[in-house]
N, C-alpha and C positions, 0 to 999 in steps of 0.2 A: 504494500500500500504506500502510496508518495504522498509525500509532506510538500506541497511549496508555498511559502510564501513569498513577498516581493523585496523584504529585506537581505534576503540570506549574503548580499554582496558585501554588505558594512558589516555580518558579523563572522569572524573567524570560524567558528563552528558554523556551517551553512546548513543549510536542511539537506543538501544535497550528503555533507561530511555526517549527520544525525542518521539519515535512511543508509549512507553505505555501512555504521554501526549496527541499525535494525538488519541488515540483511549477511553478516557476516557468519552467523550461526545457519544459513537457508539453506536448503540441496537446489530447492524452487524461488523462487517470490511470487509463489501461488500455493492456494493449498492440496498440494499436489503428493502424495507417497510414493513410494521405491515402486509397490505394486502396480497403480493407477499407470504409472508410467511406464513400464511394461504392457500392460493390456493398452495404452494409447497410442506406441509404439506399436503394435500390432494393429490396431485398426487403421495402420495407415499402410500394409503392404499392398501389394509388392513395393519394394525399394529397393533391389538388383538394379547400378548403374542411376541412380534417383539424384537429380539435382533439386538440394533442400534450398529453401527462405527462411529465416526466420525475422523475422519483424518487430524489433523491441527486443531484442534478445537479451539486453542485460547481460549476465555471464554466462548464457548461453548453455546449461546444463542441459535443457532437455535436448539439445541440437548436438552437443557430440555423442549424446546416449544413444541418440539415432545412427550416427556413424559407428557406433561402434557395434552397431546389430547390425550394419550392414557394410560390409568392407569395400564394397566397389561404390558406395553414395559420396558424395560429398553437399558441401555447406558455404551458405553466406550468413553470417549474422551482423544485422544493422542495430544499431543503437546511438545516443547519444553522450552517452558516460561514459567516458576513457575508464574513468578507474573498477568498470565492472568487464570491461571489455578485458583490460591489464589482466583480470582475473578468470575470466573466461582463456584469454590467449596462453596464461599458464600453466590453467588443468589441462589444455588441450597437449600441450606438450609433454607436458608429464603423462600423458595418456599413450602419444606417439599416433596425434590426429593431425597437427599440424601443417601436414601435408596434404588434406582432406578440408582445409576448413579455413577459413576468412573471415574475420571480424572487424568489420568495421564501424570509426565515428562516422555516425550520418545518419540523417534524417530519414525514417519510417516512412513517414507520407511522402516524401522528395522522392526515396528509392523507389513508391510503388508507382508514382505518377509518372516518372521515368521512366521505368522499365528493368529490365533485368537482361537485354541481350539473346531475348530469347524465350520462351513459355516452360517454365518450372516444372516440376512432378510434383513437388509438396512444398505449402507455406505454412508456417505457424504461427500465429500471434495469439500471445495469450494475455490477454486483462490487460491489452492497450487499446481499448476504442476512442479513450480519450484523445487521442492524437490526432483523429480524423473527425472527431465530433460527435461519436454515437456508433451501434450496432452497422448499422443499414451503410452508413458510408465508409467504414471497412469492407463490408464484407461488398458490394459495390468495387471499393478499392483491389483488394485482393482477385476478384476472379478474374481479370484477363491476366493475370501475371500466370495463370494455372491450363496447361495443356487440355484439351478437352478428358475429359476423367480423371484430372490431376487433383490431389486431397488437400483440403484445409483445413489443418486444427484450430480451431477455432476457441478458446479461452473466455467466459465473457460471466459477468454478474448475473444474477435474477432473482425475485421477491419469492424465496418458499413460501411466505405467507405475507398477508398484507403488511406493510411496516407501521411500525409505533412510532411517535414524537422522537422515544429516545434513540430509537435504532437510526430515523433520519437523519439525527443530528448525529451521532456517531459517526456515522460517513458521511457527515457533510453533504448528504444529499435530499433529494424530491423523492415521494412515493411514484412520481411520474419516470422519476430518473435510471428505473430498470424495468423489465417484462417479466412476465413469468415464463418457467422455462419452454411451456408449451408456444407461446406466442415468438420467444428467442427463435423456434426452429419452424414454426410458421414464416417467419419474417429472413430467416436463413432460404427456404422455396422459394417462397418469392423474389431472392435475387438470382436466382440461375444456380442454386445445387439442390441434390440429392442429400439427405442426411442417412451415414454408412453405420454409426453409431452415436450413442450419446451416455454421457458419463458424469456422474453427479460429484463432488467432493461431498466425504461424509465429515460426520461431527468430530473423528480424530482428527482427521486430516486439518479442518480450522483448527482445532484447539492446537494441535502442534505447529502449525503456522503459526498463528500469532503469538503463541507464548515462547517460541523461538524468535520470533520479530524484539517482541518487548526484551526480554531474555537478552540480546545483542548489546540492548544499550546496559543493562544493569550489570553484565557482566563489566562494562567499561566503566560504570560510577565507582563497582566495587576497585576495580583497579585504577581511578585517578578520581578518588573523594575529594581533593583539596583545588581539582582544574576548576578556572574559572567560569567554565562553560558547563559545569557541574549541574546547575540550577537549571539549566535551559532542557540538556538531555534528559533529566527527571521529571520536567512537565510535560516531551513529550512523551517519554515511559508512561508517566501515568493518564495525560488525555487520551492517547491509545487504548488503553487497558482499559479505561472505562467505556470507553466508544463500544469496544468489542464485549467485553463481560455484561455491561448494564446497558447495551443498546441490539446491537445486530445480531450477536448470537444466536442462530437459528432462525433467522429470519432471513438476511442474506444466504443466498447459497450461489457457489460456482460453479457454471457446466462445460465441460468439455467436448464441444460438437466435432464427428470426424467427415465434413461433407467432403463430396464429393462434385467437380467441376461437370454439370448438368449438360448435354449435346442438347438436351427434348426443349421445346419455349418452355419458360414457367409460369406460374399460376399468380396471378396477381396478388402480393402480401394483403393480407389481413390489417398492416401495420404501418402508418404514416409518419412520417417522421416529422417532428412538429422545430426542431432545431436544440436541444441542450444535454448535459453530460453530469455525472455526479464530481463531485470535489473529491474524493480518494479514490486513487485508481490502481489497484491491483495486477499484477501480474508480472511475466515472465523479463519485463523489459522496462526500462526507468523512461518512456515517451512524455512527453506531456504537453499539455495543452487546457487553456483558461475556456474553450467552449463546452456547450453543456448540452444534453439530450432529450426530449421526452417522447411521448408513444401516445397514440391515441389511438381508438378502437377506428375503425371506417365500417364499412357496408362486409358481412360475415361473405365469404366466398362458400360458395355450396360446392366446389368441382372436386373439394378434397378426398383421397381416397377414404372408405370403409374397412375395418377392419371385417375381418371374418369371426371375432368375438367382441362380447365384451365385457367389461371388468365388473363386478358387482359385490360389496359391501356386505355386510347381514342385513336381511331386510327384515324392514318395519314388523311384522308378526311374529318373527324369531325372535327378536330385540325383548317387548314387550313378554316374551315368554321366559327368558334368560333373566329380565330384571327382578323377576317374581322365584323362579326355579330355573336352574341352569341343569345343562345335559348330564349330570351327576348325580339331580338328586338334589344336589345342595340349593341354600335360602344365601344368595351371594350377601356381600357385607363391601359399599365403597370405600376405599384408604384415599388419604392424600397424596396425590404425586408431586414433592415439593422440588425435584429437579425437574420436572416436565420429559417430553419428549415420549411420550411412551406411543406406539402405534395402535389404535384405534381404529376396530374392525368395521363399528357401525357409520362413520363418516371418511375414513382410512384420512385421516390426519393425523397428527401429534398431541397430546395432550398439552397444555399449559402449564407454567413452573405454578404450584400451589391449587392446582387445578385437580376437582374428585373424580375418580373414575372408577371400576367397577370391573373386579378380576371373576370372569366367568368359564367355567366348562364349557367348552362346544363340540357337537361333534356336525363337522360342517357335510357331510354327503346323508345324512339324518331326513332332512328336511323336505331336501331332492330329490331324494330316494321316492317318499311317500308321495310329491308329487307326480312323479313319473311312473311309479311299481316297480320302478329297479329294488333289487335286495344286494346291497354291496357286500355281506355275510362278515366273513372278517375283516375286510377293507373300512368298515364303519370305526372311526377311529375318534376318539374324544380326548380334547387340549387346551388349555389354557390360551386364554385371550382379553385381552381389556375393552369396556364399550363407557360409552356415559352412562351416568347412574339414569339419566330422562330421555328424553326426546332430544335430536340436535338435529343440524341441518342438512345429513346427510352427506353423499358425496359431489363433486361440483362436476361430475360428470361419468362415463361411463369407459375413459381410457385409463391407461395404466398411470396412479395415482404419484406426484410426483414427493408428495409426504413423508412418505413408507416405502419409497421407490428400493432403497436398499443394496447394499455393495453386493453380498453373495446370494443369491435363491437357487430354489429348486423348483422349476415348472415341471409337474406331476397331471399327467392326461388319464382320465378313465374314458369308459365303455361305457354306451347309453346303461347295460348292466349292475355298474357302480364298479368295475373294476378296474383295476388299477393296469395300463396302457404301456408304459413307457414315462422317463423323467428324461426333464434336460438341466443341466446345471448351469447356471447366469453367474458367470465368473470374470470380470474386463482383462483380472490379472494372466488367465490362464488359457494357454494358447489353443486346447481342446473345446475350451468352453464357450459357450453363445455368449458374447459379448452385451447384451440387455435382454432384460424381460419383453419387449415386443420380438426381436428375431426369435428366442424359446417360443414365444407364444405363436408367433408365424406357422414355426415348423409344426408344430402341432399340431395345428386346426388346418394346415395342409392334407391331413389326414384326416378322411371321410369318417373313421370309426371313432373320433376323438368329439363325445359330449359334450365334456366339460374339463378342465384344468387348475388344479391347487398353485397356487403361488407359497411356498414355505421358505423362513429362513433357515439357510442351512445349519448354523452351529448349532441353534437349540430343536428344531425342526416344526417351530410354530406355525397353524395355519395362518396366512397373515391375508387373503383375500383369493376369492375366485373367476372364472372367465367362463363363461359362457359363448356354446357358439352362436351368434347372431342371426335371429329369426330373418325370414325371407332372403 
């Protein structure tokens, strides 16, 4: 996340010398894991022979990871910070990329507007839209620099949930100044790609980002208490801190989009660009820029594909039965969720920090069964799950919910029967595994014998919502 203000030239400690302290501890300056970037890395092959972009590269970590999973690719990365470039040019030596890779000072938007000598194989910019002014005129920016079929990682903000006073002010931003992620990749078609995957940072991954971020500077208070610059570095340690603990936390989320450069016309966005950008801007490269972003709804496009299912919560007659007596037998009893976040089957959101909710038995092919005459016999299986103690709003639609979305799953397909089909494992990190919960659910309902489908998290094996295949 970058700091500027307009002084940093009259003080010795700049905000430029402050952020390269927050970033001295980072692998990323995004919230990004070893894992995610493997499986990101992967959803951008092939890359035999690949000439990469990276745009905002900063020091340029994920762009020699790249090379170094692929021996024949090479690399440009553009930035504007010598001294993260200095530090990029280092690892890469020490690496023995050197001869694979190019970093230069210079301008993100100058390099894309220019050219590159040629049409790319892969570009990456992660959490610099600020540069260009918003989503739409990146990603605008980026696509002729990319060969027809050629990938864009794409790195970008969006509202898991609507934001609060405190969370806006914590980034310095508008509740207007991000989309939600569905609309990010609505407004990604609409500029000329395909989306090949999509990848959400979870809750370690911020928490280790930023408390690595803060972590940087504190580590340098402990080691020079008496600098005079002392004071300055621990107001931003702690505006930070607050920003994130008592504002965005879980509310901001970062998605990693892997499109792809579209041959077919696209489908006119959803999403207008109305001209502005948030104040902190995140990501893989130190760009910046004082314009700002916002999003407005336009006229809903109908031309969008249908899935062949769709995602569906506990409905309203279950709920109401579970509040009273759950699938055990048992008379439930709500606890307080005083950290929040817990996933919530009957609206598939997160619960609220201090927020009641309501641990019930279910046994989810029960209900289905009786409506259909299936008899699933042993496959009828009964688990733990959280709902609101009352009535709530349900879910905001019938795709795969971005709340509860979730790093690892298991898509679990039955037989009109109730038996159990075949699983797919939802894994980004893992090179066997279906890359998100829509391509598992794809391949599934590809198959004519496939009912219905469990969504579960893998390490505890909870039900956490189901898919239905979609009437007519």
């Amino acid at each position: 996340m970058e700091i500027t203000r307009g002084d940093c030239e009259r003080d010795p400690m700049t905000d430029i010398a402050i952020t390269a302290l927050a970033h001295r501890d980072l692998d990323f300056n995004s919230p990004l894991s070893d894992v995610r970037a493997v499986g990101l890395i992967h959803s951008l092959r092939p890359l035999a022979g690949a000439r990469i972009l990276d745009l905002g590269c900063g020091w340029a970590e994920l762009l020699l990871r790249l090379l170094e999973a692929e021996p024949t690719a090479t690399g440009v990365g553009v930035d504007t910070h010598e001294a993260a470039l200095e530090r990029g040019r280092a690892n890469a030596a020490a690496r023995g990329l050197s001869d694979r890779v190019r970093l230069e000072a210079a301008d993100a938007v100058a390099t894309a507007a220019n050219g590159t000598g040629g049409p790319v194989d892969v570009v990456t910019a992660i959490g610099v839209t600020h540069a260009w002014g918003g989503a739409r005129h990146t990603l605008e920016a980026v696509r002729p620099l990319l060969r027809p079929g050629g990938r864009f990682l794409f790195g970008e903000g969006f509202w898991e949930r609507p934001p609060t006073a405190r969370a806006s002010a914590g980034l310095k931003a508008r509740p207007e100044d991000f989309l939600s992620l569905s609309e990010l990749v609505d407004l990604a078609i609409g500029c000329g790609y395909r989306p090949l995957a999509v990848s959400v940072a979870n809750a370690d991954e911020w928490d280790s980002f930023e408390s690595r971020w803060c972590g940087g500077l504190e580590r340098w208070l402990l080691e020079h208490p008496a600098d005079p610059a002392a004071g300055k570095v621990r107001a931003v340690a702690d505006e930070h801190r607050d920003g994130w603990l008592g504002g965005y936390r879980g509310v901001l989320g970062f998605a990693y989009l892997t499109l792809a450069a579209s041959t077919a016309p696209s489908a006119p966005s959803r999403w207008v660009h109305r001209g502005s950008t948030s104040g902190r801007a995140l990501g893989a490269g130190n760009e910046a820029s004082d314009s700002r972003r916002s999003w407005t709804a336009d006229a809903p496009d109908d031309g969008g594909m249908e899935t062949a299912y769709e995602i569906r919560a506990i409905g309203p007659e279950a709920l109401e039965q579970l509040r009273v007596r759950d699938d055990a037998g048992r008379v439930p009893r709500p606890v307080r969720d005083d950290e929040g976040g817990s996933p919530l089957r009957c609206c598939l959101k997160r619960s609220l920090p201090g927020e009641a909710i309501l641990p019930v038995a279910y046994a989810p092919l029960r209900r289905w069964a009786a409506a259909t005459g299936a008899d699933p016999g042993p496959y009828e299986e009964v688990g733990p799950v959280f709902i609101h103690p009352g009535p709530c709003s349900g879910p905001d639609g019938d795709g795969v919910p971005e709340q509860i979305r979730g790093e690892r799953r298991v898509c679990r397909a039955y037989t009109a029967d109730g038996r159990i089909k075949e699983g797919v494992l939802v894994d980004p990190g893992h090179p066997e595994a279906a890359g998100s919960i829509e391509e598992a659910l794809a391949e599934l309902f590809a198959s004519p014998d496939t009912a219905l489908a469990h969504v579960r998290a893998v390490e505890f094996g909870c039900f956490t919502y189901e898919a239905r295949r979609r009437e007519g």
